[in-house]
N, C-alpha and C positions, 0 to 999 in steps of 0.2 A: 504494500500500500504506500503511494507517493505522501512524501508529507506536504503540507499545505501554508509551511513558514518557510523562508530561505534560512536555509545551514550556511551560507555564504554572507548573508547579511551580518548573522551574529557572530559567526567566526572572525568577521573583520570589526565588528563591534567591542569584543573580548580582547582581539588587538588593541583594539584604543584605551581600553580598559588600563590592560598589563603594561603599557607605555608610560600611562600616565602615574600604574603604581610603583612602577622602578625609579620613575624620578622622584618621588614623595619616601622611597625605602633608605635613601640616606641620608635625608633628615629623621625620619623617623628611628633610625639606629642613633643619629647625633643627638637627640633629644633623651632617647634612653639613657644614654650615656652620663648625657649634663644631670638626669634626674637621679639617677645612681649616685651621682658626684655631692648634691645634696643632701642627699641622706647620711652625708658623713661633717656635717658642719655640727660642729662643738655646741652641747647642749641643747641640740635639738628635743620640742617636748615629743613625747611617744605619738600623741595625737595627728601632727603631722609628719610624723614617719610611715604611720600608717595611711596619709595623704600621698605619701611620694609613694609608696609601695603600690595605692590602686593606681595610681598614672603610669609606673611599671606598669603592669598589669594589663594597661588599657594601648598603650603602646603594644606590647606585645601581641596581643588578638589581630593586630596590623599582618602579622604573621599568616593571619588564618587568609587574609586575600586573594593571596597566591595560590592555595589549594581551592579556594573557591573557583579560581579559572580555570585552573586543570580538572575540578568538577564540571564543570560549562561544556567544556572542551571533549571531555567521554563522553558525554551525555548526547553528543551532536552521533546521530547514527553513523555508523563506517559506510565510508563510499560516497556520501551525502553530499557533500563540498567537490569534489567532481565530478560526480554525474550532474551537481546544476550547472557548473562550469560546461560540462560537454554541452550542454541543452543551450546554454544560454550563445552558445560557441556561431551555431545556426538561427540566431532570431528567436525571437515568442513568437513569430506564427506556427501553427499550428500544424501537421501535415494532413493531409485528405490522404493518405492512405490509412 
């Protein structure tokens, strides 16, 4: 059964995606880094250490991005992104045979 979304659209949508998360992943590491880097300032109260630890925390899940595209990315049927490619290779019209 043919599907009725383009695997081509989203595949090159998922590109833009990952493009735009690789340039956001090293600040997202520098930011870890700096918030790590506070939690080590001299008498800090507990309260906001447990402050920097969920912004760890929240940065990190930035992690889960990547698997979320490579989720996307299986999920798009095998074959699907070149057979629309061949199709589209000859026109959307239709044949009469």
């Amino acid at each position: 059964m043919p599907i009725k979304w383009s695997a081509v659209k989203v595949s090159e949508a998922v590109d833009k995606v990952e493009q735009q998360v690789l340039l956001a992943s090293q600040f997202i590491t520098e930011a870890k880094a700096k918030a790590k880097e506070a939690k080590k300032i001299d008498n800090l109260p507990q309260y906001m250490e447990q402050r920097l630890n969920s912004l760890i925390d929240q940065l990190n899940r930035m992690e889960n991005i990547q698997r979320a595209i490579e989720s996307i990315r299986q999920d798009i049927p095998d074959g699907a992104i070149a057979e629309e490619k061949a199709k589209s290779q000859y026109g959307n019209q239709q044949s009469l045979v």
